[in-house]
C-alpha positions in Angstrom: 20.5 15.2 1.7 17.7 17.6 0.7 18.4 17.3 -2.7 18.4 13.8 -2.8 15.2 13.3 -1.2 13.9 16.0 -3.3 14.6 14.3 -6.4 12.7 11.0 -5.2 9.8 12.8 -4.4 9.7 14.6 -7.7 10.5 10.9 -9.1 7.1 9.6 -7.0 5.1 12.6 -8.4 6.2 11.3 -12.0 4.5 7.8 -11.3 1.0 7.6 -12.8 -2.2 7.3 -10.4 -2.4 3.2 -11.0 1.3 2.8 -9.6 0.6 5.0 -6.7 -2.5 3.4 -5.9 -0.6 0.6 -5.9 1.9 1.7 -3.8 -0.6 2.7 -1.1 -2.5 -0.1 -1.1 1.1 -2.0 -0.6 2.2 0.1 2.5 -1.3 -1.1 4.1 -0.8 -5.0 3.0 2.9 -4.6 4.1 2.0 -3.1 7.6 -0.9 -5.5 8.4 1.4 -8.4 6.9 4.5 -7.1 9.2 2.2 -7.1 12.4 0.7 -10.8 11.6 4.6 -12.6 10.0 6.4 -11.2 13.0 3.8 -12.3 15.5 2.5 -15.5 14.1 5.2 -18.3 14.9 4.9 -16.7 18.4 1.5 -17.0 18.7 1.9 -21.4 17.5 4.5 -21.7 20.3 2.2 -19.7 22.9 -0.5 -22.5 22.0 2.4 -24.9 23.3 3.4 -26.4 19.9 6.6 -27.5 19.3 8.7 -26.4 16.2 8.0 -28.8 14.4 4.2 -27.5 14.1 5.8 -24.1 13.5 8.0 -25.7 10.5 5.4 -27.8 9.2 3.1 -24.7 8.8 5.5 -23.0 7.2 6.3 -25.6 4.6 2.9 -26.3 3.8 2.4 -22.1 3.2 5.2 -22.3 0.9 4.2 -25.5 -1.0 0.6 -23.8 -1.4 1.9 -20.7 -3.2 4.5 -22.7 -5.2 2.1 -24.7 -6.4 -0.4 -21.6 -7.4 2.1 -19.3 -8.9 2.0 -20.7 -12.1 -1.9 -20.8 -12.6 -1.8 -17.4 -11.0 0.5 -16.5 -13.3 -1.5 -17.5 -16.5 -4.5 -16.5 -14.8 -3.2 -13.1 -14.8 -1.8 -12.9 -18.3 -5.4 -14.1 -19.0 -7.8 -12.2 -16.9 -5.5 -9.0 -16.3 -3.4 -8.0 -13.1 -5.6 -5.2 -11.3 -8.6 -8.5 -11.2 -6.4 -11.2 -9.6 -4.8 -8.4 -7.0 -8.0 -7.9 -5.8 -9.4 -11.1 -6.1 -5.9 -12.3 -3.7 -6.0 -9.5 -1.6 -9.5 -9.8 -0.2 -9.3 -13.9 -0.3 -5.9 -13.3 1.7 -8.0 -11.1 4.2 -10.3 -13.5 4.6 -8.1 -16.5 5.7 -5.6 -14.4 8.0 -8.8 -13.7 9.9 -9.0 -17.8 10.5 -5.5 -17.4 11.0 -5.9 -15.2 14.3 -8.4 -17.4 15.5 -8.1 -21.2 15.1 -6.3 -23.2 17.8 -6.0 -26.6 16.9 -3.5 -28.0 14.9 -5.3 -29.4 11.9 -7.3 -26.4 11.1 -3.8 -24.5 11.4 -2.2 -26.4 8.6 -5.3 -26.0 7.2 -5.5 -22.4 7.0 -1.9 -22.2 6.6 -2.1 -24.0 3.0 -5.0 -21.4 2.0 -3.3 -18.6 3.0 -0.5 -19.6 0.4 -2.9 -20.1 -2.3 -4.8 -17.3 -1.9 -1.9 -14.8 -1.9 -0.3 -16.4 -4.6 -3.1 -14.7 -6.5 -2.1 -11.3 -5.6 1.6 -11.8 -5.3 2.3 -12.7 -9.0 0.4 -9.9 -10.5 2.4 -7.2 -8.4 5.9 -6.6 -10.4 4.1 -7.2 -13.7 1.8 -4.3 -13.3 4.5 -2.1 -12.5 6.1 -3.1 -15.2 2.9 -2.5 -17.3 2.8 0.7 -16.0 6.2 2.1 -16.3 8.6 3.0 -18.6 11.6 0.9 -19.3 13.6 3.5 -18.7 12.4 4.1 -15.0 11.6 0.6 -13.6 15.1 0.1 -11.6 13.9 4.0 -9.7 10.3 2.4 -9.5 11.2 -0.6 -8.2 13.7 0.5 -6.0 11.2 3.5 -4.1 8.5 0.7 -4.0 10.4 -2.1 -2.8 11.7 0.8 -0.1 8.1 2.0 0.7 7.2 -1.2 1.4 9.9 -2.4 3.5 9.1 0.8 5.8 5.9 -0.4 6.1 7.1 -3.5 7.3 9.0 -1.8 9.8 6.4 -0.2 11.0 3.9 -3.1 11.4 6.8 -5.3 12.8 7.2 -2.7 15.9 3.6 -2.3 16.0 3.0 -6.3 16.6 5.3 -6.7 19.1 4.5 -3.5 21.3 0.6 -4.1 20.7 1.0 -7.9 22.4 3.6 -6.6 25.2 1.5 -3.5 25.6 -1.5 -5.4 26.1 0.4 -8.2 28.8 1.6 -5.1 30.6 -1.4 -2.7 30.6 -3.9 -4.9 30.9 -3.0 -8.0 32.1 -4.0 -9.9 29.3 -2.7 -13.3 28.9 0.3 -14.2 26.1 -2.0 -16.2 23.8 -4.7 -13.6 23.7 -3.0 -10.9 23.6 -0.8 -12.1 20.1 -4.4 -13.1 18.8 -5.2 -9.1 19.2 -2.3 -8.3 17.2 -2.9 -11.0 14.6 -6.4 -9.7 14.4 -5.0 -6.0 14.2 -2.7 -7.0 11.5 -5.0 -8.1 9.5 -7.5 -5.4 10.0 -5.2 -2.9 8.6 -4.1 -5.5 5.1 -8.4 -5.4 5.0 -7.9 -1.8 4.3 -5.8 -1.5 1.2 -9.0 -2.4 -0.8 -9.8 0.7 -0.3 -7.0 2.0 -3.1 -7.0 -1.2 -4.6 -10.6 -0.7 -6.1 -9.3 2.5 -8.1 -6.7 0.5 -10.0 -7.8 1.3 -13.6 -6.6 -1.9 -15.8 -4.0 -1.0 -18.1 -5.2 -2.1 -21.9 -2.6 -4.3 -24.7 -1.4 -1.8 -26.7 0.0 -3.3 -30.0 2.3 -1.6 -31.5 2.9 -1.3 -35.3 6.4 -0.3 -36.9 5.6 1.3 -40.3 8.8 1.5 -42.8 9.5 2.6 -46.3 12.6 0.1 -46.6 11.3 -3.5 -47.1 14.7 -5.3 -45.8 14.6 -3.3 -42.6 11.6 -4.0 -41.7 11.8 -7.8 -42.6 15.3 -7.5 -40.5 13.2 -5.6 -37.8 10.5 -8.5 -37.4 13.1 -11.2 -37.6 14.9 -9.7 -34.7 11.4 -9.5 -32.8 10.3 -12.5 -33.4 13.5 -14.0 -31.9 12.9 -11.7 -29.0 9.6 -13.3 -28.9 10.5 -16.9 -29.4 9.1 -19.3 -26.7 12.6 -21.2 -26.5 14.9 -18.5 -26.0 12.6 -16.9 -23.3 11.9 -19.9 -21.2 15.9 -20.9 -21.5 16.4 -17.6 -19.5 13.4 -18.1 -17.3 14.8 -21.3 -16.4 18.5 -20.1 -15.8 17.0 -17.3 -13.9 14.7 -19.5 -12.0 17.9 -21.9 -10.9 19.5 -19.0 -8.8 16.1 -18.1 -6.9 16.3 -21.8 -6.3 19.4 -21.6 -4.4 18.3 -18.3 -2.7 14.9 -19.5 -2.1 16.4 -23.1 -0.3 18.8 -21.0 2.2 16.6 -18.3 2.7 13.8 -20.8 3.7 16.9 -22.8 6.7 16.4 -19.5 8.2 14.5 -16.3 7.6 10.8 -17.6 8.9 12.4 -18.3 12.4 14.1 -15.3 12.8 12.0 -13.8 15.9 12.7 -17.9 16.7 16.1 -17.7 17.0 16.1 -14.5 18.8 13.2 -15.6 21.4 15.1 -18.8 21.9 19.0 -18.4 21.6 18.6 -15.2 23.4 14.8 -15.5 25.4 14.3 -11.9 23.5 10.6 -10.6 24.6 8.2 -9.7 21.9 9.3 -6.0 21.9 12.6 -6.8 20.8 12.4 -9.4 18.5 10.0 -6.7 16.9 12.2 -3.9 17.2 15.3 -5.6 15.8 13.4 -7.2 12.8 11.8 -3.4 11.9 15.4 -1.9 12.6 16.5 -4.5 9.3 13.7 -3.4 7.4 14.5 0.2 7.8 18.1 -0.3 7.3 17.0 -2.5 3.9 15.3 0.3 2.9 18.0 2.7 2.6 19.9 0.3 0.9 17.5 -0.1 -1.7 17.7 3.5 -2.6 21.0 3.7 -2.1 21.0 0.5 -4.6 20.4 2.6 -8.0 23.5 4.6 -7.4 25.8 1.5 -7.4 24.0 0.7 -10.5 24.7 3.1 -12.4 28.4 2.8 -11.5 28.9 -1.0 -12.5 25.5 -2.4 -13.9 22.5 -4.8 -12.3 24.7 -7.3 -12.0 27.6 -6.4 -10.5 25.3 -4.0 -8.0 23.0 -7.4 -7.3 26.1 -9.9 -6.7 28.3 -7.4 -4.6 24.9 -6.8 -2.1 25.0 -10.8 -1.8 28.7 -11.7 -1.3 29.0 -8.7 1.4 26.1 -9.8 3.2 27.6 -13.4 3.5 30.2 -13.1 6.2 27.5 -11.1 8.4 25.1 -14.5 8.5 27.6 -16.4 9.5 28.5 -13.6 12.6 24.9 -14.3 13.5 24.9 -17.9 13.3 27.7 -18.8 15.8 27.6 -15.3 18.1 26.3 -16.1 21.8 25.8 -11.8 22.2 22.6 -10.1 21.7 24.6 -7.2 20.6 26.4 -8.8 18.2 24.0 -11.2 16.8 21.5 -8.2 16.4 24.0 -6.3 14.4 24.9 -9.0 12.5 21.2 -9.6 11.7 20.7 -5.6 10.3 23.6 -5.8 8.2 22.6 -9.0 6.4 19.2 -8.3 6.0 20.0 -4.7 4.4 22.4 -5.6 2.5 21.0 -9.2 1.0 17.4 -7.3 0.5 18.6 -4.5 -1.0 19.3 -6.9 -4.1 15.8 -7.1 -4.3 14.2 -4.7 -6.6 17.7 -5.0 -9.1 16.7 -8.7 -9.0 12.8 -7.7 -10.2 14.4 -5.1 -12.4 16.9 -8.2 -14.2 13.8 -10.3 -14.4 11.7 -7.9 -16.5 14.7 -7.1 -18.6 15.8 -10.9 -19.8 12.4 -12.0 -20.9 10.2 -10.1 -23.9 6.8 -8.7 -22.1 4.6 -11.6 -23.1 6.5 -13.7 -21.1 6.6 -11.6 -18.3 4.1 -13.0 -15.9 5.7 -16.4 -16.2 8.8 -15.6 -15.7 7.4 -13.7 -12.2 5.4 -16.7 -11.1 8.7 -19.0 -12.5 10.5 -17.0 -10.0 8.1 -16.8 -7.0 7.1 -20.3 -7.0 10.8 -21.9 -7.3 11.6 -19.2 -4.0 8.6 -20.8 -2.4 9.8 -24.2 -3.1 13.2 -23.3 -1.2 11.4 -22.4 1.3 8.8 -25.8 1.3 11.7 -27.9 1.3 13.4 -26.3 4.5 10.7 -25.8 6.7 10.7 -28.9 8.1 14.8 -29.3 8.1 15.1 -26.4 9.8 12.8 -27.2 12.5 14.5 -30.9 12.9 18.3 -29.2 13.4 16.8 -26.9 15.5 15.0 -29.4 17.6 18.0 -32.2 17.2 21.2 -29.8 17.9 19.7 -27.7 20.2 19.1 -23.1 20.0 22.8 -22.9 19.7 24.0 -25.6 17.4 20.7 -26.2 15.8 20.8 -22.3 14.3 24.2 -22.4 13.8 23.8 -25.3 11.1 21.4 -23.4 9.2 23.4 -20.2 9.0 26.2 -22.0 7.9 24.1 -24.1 4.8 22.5 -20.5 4.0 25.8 -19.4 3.7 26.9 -21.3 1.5 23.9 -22.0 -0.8 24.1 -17.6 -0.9 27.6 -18.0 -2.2 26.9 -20.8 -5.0 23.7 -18.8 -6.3 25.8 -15.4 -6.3 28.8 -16.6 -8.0 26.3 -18.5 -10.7 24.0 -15.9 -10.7 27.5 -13.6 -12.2 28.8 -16.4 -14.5 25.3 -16.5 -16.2 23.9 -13.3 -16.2 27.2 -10.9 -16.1 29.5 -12.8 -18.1 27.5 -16.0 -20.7 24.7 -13.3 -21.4 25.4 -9.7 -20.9 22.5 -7.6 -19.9 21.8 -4.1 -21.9 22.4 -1.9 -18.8 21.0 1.6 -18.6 23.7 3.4 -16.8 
């Protein structure tokens, strides 16, 4: 075990000072984001709106950033990555602030659709500067420890929002409204922050690169090859193909992961604490499984590693779906949300490796904004089943469509990716 975690330090150490700026600045936003996500749909229902308010808000987020990642995208292709992070994250800051403090219903939707389009700006840029600033050879290690950093972050910040609201009802009598605003506000205090390392972000110049050769017919053969590399068509065909499975993902993941302190508060009338606890306890269990997710690589390839840590996750949503246990529900929650996350950085790792690096930051934003659109569309369905069937029936529908929309996108995700066109794995 010492071994092991001294070989990811000495991994971290090997990162230049851009990425681990980067990464610092990321614990901060994820911390600040994981007080304010896990403590937001609270704080609508503690203003006595129904779910409906809570789904429309979260459709009209989604629809925002959808509708911005691919401007964002070009935008950051155009003016460079380190400018739009910055210009997101302090926008972002900005509008969570309004967030914490508007009331009324109109000015929530309101904020709710800026918040969406404002992190858009940031969110796009994120993966393709790491990618900028790493070698090929170490993005699925770089990826995986900064996808892992990140989700302890969000640990942290997801225990912190719930204790600081509880903490604040039971110390100091403050009412449930207000004291959620604190938390919101404390949230977004601490994303302010990672400015601080975001301002020494050096932007990383285009480097062209020039392939000198004595042999005229190689290097004609060499440029051909490139150039086919490079070809519009053959890059969008695989953004597109790509962008079909995070469809799929994107649409389930949308039935059910933005109510999941929902479902515990009203299946199970969790208090804040726990709803807190148990979503930071799948955060931290996702982050093992992220470093754990390299290993497996190496054994059978991205592909195999990305669609085994979706099928096994499966049967564990529906366990949570139709459980009536705390216990069990809660254990079937960790599992699924380690194991279906952990996919994540191979995922980012796939979607730098099937497009040429011109085509990078589209195929990012392609990616995000299609996942955004999943969730868009099922904010609002999900609040309806919810609302129509009732906490027990009304969750256990979604589960069930998540499910299943999981198991399509993972057996097409295999067909396309691990079968029709083989990836050049680094084992």
């Amino acid at each position: 075990m010492t071994r092991w975690l001294r070989n990811w330090v000495l991994t971290i150490n090997s990162f230049n000072s851009n990425i681990k700026m980067f990464m610092l600045a990321n614990i901060l936003i994820q911390i600040g984001m994981g007080i304010f996500m896990v403590m937001y749909n609270l704080y609508i229902r503690g203003l006595g709106y129904s779910e409906t308010v809570n789904g429309s808000v979260i459709s009209i987020n989604s629809l925002a950033t959808a509708l911005m990642l691919i401007p964002a995208g070009l935008l950051s292709d155009r003016f460079g990555r380190k400018r739009l992070i910055i210009i997101g994250t302090t926008l972002t800051a900005i509008v969570l602030f309004g967030r914490s403090i508007v009331t009324h219903e109109h000015p929530i939707l309101m904020f709710g659709f800026m918040a969406g389009t404002v992190w858009a700006l940031a969110q796009v840029s994120g993966v393709p500067f790491l990618a900028e600033n790493s070698k090929p050879s170490e993005r699925m290690h770089l990826f995986s420890i900064h996808f892992a950093m990140v989700t302890v972050a969000n640990v942290v910040g997801n225990l912190l929002g719930g204790i600081i609201a509880d903490g604040l009802q039971a110390l100091f009598h403050i009412g449930i409204v207000e004291s959620i605003r604190i938390s919101l506000i404390v949230g977004t205090s601490i994303f302010t922050i990672s400015l601080i390392p975001l301002l020494k972000l050096k932007a990383v110049p285009k480097v062209k690169v020039e392939k000198q050769t004595d042999d005229v017919e190689t290097s004609g053969s060499i440029e051909a090859e490139e150039a086919n590399e490079a070809s519009f068509k053959k890059n969008f065909k695989m953004i597109v193909l790509f962008g079909l499975s995070n469809l799929m993902i994107g649409t389930g993941s949308g039935l059910v992961i933005p109510y999941l302190n929902l479902y515990f508060a009203n299946r199970f009338d969790a208090s804040n604490s726990y709803v807190g606890l148990v979503i930071a306890f799948g955060s931290a269990m996702t982050a093992v499984a992220m470093l754990i997710g390299p290993v497996l690589v190496k054994k059978v390839g991205k592909v195999r590693s990305l669609v085994i840590f979706q099928f096994v996750s499966i049967p564990f949503l529906f366990i949570t779906g139709f459980t009536n246990s705390l216990l069990i529900a809660s254990i079937g929650f960790l599992l699924r949300q380690a194991l279906m996350n952990a996919g994540n950085p191979i995922t980012s790792a796939i979607a730098m490796d099937v497009v040429h690096d011109k085509y990078k930051g589209l195929a990012n934003s392609v990616n995000q904004m299609v996942f955004n659109l999943g969730w868009a569309m099922m904010g609002l369905p999900a609040a309806w089943l919810v609302t129509t069937y009732g906490n027990y029936w009304g969750y256990a529908f979604t589960f069930s469509i998540t499910g299943c929309l999981y198991l399509i996108a993972s057996t097409y995700f295999y067909f396309i990716f691990g079968r029709k066109y083989r990836l050049k794995e680094d084992k």
